[in-house]
Every structure is written in C-alpha cells, then in structure tokens.
C-alpha positions as a Markdown table, in Angstrom:
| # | Residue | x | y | z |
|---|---|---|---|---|
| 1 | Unk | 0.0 | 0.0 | 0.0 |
| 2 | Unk | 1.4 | 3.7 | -1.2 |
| 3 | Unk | 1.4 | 5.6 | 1.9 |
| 4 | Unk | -0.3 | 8.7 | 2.3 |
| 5 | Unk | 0.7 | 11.8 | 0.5 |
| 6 | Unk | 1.6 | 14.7 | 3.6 |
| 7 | Unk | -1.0 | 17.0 | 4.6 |
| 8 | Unk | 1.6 | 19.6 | 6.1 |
| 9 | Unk | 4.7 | 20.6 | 5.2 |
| 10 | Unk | 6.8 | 21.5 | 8.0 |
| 11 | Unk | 9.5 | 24.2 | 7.5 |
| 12 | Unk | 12.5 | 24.2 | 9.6 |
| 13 | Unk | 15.8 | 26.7 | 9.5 |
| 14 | Unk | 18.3 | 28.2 | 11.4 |
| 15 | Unk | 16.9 | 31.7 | 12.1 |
| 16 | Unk | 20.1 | 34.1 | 12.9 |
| 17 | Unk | 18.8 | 37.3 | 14.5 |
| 18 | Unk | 19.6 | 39.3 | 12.3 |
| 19 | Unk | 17.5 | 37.8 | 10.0 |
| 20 | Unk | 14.3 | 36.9 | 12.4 |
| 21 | Unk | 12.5 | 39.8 | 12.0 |
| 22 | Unk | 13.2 | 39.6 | 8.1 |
| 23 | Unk | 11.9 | 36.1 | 8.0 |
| 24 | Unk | 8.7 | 36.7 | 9.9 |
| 25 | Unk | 8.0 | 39.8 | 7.9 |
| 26 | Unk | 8.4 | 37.9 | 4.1 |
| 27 | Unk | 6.5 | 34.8 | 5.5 |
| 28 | Unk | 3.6 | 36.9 | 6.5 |
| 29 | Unk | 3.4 | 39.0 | 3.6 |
| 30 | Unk | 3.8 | 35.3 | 1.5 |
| 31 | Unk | 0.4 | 34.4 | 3.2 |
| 32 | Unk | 2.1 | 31.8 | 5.5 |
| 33 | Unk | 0.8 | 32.5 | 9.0 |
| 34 | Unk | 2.1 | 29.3 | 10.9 |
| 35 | Unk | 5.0 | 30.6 | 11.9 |
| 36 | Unk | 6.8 | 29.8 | 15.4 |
| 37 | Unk | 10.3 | 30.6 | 16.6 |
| 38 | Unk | 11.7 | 28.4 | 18.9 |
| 39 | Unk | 14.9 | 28.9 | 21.4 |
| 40 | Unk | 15.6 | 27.3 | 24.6 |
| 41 | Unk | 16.0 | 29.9 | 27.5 |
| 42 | Unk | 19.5 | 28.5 | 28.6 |
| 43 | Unk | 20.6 | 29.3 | 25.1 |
| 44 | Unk | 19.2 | 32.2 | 24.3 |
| 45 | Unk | 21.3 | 33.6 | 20.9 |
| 46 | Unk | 20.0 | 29.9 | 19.0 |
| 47 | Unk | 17.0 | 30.0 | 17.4 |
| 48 | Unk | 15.0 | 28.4 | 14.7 |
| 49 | Unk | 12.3 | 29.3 | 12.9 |
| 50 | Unk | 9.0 | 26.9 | 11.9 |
| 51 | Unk | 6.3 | 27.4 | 10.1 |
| 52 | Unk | 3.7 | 24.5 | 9.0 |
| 53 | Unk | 2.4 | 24.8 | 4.7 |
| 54 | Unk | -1.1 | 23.2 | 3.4 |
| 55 | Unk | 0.8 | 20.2 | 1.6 |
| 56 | Unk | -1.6 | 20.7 | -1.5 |
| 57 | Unk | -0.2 | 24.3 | -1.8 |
| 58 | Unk | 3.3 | 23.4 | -1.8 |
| 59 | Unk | 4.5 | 21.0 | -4.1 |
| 60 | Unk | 7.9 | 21.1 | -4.8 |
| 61 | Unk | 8.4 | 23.7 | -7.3 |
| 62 | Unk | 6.4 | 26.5 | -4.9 |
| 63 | Unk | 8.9 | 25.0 | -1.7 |
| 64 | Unk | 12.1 | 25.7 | -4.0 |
| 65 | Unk | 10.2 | 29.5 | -5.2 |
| 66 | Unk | 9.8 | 29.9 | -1.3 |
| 67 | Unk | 13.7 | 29.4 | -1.0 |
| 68 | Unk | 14.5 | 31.6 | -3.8 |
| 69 | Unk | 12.2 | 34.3 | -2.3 |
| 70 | Unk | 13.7 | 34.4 | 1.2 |
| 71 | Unk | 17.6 | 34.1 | -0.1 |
| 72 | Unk | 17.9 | 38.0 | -0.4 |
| 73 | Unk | 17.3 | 38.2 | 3.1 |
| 74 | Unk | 20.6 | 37.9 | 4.1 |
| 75 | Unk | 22.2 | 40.1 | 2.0 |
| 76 | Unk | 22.5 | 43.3 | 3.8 |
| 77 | Unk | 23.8 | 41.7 | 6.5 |
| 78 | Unk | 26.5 | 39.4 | 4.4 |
| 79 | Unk | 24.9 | 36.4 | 5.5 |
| 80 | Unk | 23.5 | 33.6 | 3.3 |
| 81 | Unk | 20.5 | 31.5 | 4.0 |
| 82 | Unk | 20.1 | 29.1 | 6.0 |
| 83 | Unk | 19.5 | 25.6 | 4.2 |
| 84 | Unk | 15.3 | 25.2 | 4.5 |
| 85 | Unk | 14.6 | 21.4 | 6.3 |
| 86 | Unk | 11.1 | 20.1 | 5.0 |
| 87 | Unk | 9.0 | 17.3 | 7.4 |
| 88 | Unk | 6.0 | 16.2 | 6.1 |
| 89 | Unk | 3.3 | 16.3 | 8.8 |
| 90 | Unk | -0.6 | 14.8 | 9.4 |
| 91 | Unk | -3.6 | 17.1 | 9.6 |
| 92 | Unk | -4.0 | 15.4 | 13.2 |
| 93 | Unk | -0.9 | 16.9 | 15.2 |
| 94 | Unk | 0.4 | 20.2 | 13.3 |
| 95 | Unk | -1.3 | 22.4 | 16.0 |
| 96 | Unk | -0.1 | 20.4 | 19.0 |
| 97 | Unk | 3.2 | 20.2 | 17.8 |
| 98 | Unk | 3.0 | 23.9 | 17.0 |
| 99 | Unk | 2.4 | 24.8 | 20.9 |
| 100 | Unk | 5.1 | 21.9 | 22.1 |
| 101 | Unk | 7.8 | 24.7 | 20.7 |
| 102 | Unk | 6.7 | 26.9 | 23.3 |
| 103 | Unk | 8.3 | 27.3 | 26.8 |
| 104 | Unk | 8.4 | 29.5 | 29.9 |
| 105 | Unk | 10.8 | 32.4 | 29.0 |
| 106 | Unk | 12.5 | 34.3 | 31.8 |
| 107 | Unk | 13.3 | 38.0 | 30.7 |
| 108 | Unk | 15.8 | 39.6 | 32.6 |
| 109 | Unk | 15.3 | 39.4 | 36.9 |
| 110 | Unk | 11.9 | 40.1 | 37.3 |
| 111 | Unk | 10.1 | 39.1 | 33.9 |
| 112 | Unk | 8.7 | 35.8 | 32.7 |
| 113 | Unk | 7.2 | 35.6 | 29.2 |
| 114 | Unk | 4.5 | 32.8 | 29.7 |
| 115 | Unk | 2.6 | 31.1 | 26.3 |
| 116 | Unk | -0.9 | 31.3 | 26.9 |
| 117 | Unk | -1.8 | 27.4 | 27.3 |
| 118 | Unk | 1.3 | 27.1 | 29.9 |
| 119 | Unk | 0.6 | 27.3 | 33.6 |
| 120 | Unk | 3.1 | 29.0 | 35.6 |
| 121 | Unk | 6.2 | 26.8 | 36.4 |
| 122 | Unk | 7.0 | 27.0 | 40.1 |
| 123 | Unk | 10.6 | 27.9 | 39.3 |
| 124 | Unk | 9.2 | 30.9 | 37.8 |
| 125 | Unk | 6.1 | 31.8 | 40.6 |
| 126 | Unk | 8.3 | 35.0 | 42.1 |
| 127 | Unk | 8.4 | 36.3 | 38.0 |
| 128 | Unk | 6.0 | 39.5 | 36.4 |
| 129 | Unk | 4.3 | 37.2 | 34.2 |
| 130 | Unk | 3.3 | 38.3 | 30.4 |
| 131 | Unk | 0.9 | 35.9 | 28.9 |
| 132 | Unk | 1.4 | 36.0 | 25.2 |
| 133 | Unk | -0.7 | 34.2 | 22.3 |
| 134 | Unk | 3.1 | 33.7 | 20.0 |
| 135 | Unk | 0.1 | 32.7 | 17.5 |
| 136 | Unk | 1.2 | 35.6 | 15.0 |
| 137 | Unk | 4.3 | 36.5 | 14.4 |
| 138 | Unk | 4.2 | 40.2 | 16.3 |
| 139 | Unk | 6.8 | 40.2 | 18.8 |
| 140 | Unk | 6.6 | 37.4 | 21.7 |
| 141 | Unk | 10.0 | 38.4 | 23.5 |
| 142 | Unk | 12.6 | 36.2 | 22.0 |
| 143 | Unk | 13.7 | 39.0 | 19.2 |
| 144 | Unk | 17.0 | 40.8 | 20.8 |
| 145 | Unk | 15.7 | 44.2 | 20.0 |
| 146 | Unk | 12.4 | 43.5 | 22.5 |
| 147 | Unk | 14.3 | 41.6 | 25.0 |
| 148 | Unk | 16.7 | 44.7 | 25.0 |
| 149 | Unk | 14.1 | 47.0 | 25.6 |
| 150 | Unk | 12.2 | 44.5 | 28.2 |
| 151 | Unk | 15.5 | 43.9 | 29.9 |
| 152 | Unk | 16.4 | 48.2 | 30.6 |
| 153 | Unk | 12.9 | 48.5 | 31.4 |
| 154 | Unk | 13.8 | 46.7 | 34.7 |
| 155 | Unk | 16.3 | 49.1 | 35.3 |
| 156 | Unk | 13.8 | 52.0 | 35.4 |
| 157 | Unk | 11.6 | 53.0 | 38.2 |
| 158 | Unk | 8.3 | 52.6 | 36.8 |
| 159 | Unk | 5.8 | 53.2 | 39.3 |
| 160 | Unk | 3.2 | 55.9 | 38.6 |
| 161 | Unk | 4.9 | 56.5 | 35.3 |
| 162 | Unk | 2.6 | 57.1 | 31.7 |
| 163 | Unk | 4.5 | 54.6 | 28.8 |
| 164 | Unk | 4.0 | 55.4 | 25.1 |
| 165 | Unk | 4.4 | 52.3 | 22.7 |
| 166 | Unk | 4.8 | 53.3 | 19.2 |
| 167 | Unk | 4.7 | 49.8 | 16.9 |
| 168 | Unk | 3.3 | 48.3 | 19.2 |
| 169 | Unk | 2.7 | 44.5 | 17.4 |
| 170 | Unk | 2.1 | 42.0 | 20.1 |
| 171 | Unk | 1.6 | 44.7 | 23.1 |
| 172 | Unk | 4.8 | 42.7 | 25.1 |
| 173 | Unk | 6.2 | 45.5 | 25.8 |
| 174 | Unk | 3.5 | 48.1 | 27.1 |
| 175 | Unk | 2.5 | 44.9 | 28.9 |
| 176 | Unk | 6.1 | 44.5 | 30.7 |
| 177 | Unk | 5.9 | 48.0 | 31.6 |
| 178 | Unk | 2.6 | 47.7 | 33.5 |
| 179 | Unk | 4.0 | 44.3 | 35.0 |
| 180 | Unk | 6.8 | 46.6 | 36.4 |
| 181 | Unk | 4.9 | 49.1 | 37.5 |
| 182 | Unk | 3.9 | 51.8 | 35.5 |
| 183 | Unk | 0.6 | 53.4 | 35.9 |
| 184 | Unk | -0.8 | 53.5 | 32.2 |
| 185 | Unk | 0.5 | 52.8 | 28.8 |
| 186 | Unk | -0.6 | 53.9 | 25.9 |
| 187 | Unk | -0.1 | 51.4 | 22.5 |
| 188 | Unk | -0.2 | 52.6 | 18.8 |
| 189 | Unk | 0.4 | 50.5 | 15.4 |
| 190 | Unk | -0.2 | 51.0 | 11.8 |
| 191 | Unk | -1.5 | 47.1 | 11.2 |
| 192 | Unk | -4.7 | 46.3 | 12.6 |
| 193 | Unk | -3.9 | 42.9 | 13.4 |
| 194 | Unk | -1.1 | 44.2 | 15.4 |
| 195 | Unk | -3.8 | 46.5 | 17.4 |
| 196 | Unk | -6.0 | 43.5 | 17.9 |
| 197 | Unk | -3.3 | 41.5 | 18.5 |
| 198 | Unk | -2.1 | 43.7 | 21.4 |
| 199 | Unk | -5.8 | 43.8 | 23.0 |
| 200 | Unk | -6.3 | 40.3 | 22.7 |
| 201 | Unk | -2.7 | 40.1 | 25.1 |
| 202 | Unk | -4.0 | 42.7 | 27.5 |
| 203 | Unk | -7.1 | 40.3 | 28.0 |
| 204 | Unk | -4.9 | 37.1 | 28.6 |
| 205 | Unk | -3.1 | 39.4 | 31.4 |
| 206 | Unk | -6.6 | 41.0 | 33.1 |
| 207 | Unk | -5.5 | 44.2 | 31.9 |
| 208 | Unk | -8.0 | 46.4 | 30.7 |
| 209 | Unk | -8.8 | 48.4 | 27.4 |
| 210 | Unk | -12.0 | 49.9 | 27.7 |
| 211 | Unk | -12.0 | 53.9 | 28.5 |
| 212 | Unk | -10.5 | 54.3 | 31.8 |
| 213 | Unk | -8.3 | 51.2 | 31.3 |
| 214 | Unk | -4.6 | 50.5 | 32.3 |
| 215 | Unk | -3.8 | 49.7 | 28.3 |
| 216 | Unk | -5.3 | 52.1 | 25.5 |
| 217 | Unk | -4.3 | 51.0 | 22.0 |
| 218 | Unk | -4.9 | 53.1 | 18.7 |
| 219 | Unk | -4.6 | 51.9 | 15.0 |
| 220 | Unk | -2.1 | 54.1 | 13.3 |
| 221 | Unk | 1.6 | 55.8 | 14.3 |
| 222 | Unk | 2.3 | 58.5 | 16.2 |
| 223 | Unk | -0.4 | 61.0 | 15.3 |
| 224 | Unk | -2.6 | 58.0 | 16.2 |
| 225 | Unk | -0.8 | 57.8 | 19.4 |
| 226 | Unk | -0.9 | 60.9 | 20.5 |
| 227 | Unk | -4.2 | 61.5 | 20.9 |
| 228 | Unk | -4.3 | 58.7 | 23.8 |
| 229 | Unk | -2.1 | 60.9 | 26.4 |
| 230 | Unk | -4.6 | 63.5 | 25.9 |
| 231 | Unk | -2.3 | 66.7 | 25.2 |
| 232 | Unk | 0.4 | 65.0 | 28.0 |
| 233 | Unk | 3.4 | 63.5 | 26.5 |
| 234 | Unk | 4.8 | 60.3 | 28.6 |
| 235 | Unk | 7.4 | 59.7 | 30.8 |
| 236 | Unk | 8.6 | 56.5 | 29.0 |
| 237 | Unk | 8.3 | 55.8 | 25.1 |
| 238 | Unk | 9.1 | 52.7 | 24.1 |
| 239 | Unk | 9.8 | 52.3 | 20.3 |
| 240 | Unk | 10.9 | 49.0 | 18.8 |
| 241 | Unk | 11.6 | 49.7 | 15.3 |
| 242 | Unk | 13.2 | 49.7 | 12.1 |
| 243 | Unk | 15.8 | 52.1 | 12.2 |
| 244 | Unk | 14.8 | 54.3 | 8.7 |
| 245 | Unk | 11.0 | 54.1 | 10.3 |
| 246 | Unk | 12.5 | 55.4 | 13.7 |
| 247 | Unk | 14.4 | 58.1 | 11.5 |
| 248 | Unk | 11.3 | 59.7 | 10.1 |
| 249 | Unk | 9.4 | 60.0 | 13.3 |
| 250 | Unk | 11.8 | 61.3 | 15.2 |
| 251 | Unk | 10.5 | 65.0 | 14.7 |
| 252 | Unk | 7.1 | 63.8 | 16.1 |
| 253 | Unk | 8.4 | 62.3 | 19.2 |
| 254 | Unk | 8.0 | 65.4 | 21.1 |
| 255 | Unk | 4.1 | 65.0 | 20.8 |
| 256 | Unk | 4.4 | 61.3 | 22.5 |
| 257 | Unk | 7.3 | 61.6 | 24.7 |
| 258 | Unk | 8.2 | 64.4 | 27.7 |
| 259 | Unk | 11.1 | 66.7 | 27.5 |
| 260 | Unk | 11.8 | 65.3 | 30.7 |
| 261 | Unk | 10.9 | 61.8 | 29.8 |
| 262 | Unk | 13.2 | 58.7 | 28.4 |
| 263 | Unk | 13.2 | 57.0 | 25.4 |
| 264 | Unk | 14.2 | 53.4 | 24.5 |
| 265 | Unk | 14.6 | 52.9 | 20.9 |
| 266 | Unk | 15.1 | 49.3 | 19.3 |
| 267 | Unk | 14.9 | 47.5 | 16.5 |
| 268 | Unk | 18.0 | 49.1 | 14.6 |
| 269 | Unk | 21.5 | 47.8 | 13.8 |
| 270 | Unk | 24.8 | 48.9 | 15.2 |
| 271 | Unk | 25.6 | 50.0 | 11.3 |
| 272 | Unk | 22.7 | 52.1 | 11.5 |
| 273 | Unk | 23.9 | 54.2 | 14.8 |
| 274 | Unk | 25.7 | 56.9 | 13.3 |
| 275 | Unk | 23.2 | 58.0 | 10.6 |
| 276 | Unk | 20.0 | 57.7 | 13.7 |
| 277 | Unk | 22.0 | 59.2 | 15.9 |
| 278 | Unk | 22.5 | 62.3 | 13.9 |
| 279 | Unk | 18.7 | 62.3 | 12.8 |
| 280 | Unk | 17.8 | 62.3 | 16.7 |
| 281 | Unk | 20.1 | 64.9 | 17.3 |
| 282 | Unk | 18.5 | 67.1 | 14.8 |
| 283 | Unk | 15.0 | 66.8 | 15.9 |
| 284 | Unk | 16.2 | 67.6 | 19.4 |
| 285 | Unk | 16.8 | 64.5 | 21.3 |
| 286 | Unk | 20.8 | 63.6 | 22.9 |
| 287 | Unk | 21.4 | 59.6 | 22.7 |
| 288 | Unk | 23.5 | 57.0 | 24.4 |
| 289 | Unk | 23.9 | 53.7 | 23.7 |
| 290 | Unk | 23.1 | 51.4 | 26.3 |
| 291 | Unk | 22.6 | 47.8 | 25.2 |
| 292 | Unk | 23.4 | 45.9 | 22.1 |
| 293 | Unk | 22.8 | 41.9 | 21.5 |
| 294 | Unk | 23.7 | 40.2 | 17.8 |
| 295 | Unk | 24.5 | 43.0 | 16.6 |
| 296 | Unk | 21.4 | 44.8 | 17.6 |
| 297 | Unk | 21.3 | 48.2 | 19.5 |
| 298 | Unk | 19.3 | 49.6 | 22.2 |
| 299 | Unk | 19.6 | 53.7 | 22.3 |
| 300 | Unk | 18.4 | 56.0 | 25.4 |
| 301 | Unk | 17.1 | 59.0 | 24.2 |
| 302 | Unk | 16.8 | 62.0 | 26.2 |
| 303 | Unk | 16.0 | 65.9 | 25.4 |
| 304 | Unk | 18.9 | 67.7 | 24.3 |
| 305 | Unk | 19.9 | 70.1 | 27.6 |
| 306 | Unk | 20.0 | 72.8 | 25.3 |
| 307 | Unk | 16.9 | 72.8 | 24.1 |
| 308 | Unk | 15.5 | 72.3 | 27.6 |
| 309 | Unk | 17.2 | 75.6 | 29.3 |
C-alpha cells in the first residue's frame, strides 16, 4: 500500500537574529501565518524558525520558489541562507506540535514571558508574568531588539509613570511596563492585526482596554498615538523599530514623549547608529547607547539640555 501523500509541510531553519524579524516579515506578507520561533532559555542567541504549509499548496516547485524568495534576506547583512529542512506532517498533530515549541521564557530578573496554554512553572512563581498568544508572528519576546528593551525597562523606576508604545505589534512591551509598575500605557500601530493582536494580550493578562483602562491602543503611528495621552506626553516611550521608520518620526516624538521623559529605541543595527543618531540629534533629542545583542542596538534618548534651558 502507497502511503499517504503529507497534509503539512513543516519548515524548519536556522533563524540568525539578524534575520528573524526579516523572516517573519516575508513569510507573512507570502500568506504563511504558521509561523513559530523556537529557542531554549538556557541558550538564548539559538534560534530556529518553523512554520507549518497546506501540503496541497506546496508542491515542490512552490517550496524551491519559497527558498528563492527568502535568499535575499541575508544580503545586507552578508549572510546567506540558511539551508530550509522540509517534514512532512498529518492534519491530526500540526497544532499540537505547533504549541510543544513553546516554553516558559524568563526575561531579565523580574520578567517571565509565559505562552498562553502554559501554567506557571513553580521555578518561575516570584516572576512579572506576560501571557502571550506567540500565535502571530508580532513580537513574543525572544527578538533581541524586544528583550533589549524588556531587559532596561527593569532598570527604570516605573511606578506611577505614563508609557508610550509606538509599533506596538504583540503589546509585550507596554504589557512589561505595566507588569513593572507603570501606571498607564498607551499602545499605537499602523497594522490592525497588530492593534488586535495587542488587545487580545492585555485580555490574557486582566489588563483592561475599555475607557479608563490600564492599556489604550490606537490603530495608526504616532499621530494616532498621541491623541491617547490627551495633550500629556509620557514619561517612557518605548519604540521598537526599524531604524529608517525610527528616522522619520523622530520630529514627532516630542508630541508622545516628555522633555523630561526617556526614550528606548530598538529594533536598529549597530551599522545604523551613526546616521539615527544624527537624525535624533536634529529633531532635538541627545542619545547613548546602552545595550546591544547580535548586533542589535538599544539607544536611550533623552531631550537635548539645550533645548530644555
């Protein structure tokens, strides 16, 4: 007997970090939602990427297009694509195996990313906990460029402050920032199904949304932002980022963020420091460096002294 022809596909590869955000991006915008990334907490830097493809829709000539699609990838950062692995899978156990990917992920000292289905390990039970749904492919902590910006958020005092989150995707980190203390955060992005995405996080978490609520979260950037704080820039923005997207808004941070306030700013390479950097200093704002994983960069952004005398 000829056995069955696969109902899945599953795609496994090597997912560097400076490619992960890369990956996740093309995948999506190639209609393949089934997307997890999977990394052990005791080795943090090694991750791979999965995703799970309607066998009927990928025969072989679409899987070798697929590869051919994501090789440019790697380019600007002189890397070359990881080889792709294909499993073939049963309708019965793609989602299950999906969610076995998934672990407890300690953040930092006080932080503990938690997927939705998990209960709490008792390891863990002194942890801020952030319940995340990883079931799109918006941010679920184990990026550099958010654990960067989860990590220095520890190092902040928190309490009573107002947080700005501008790209929000998954919510993680307005989420980490009301874990840690801070009294309201307001959460802006320009793709609906990051907005809902962020709402349907605050609910795992008992945070609320509605008017009045710890979380508020807009569809749009930072004029959509904006009009959450009510006239009264915050004391924190968080803004994880590409860095030519972080470039053009930086003369519109001054609507979102306090003269007296902080900035954290992700999502950029340590190339792309000198040319921000400059940009930032233009619309006002003095920067220091103040974290950097796999060649990812974390910048503190402050108002220039001058401009504040």
């Amino acid at each position: 007997m000829q056995p069955l022809p696969p109902q899945w596909w599953r795609l496994e590869m090597d997912a560097p970090a400076e490619l992960e955000e890369s990956l996740l991006w093309k995948l999506a915008a190639l209609g393949i939602q089934r997307v997890a990334i999977r990394h052990h907490p005791r080795e943090p830097e090694r991750h791979r990427l999965l995703a799970w493809l309607p066998a009927v829709d990928w025969p072989l000539i679409e899987r070798e297009q697929l590869a051919a699609a994501l090789a440019p990838l790697g380019e600007p950062f002189g890397l070359a694509l990881p080889p792709l692995h294909w499993q073939p899978q049963g309708e019965e156990d793609w989602s299950s195996s999906w969610k076995q990917h998934w672990q407890a992920d300690p953040v930092g000292q006080r932080l503990l990313i938690l997927p939705a289905w998990l209960a709490l390990p008792q390891e863990f039970a002194s942890r801020q906990v952030i319940r995340i749904d990883p079931g799109s492919a918006f941010g679920t902590g184990s990026h550099p460029t958010t654990r960067l910006c989860l990590e220095a958020m520890e190092m902040i005092q928190l309490e009573g402050l107002r947080v700005a989150d501008l790209g929000c995707g998954s919510g993680i980190l307005a989420l980490g920032a009301l874990r840690l203390g801070a009294a309201s955060a307001s959460a802006s992005d320009t793709d609906p199904l990051a907005v809902r995405a962020t709402a349907a996080n605050a609910r795992l978490n008992d945070i609320s949304t509605g008017p009045g609520g710890a979380l508020q979260v807009a569809l749009g950037s930072a004029e959509g932002l904006a009009p959450l704080l009510n006239g009264e820039p915050a004391d924190l923005l968080l803004c994880n980022i590409l860095a030519p997207v972080i470039e053009a808004l930086a003369p519109q941070f001054e609507a979102v963020l306090s003269r007296a306030g902080i900035g954290l700013l992700s999502g950029l390479l340590l190339s792309q420091l000198p040319g921000l950097q400059l940009a930032l200093g233009r619309a006002g704002w003095s920067t220091r460096l103040i974290g950097q994983q796999g060649g990812w960069g974390l910048l503190e952004i402050r108002a220039d002294k001058a401009d504040v005398a």
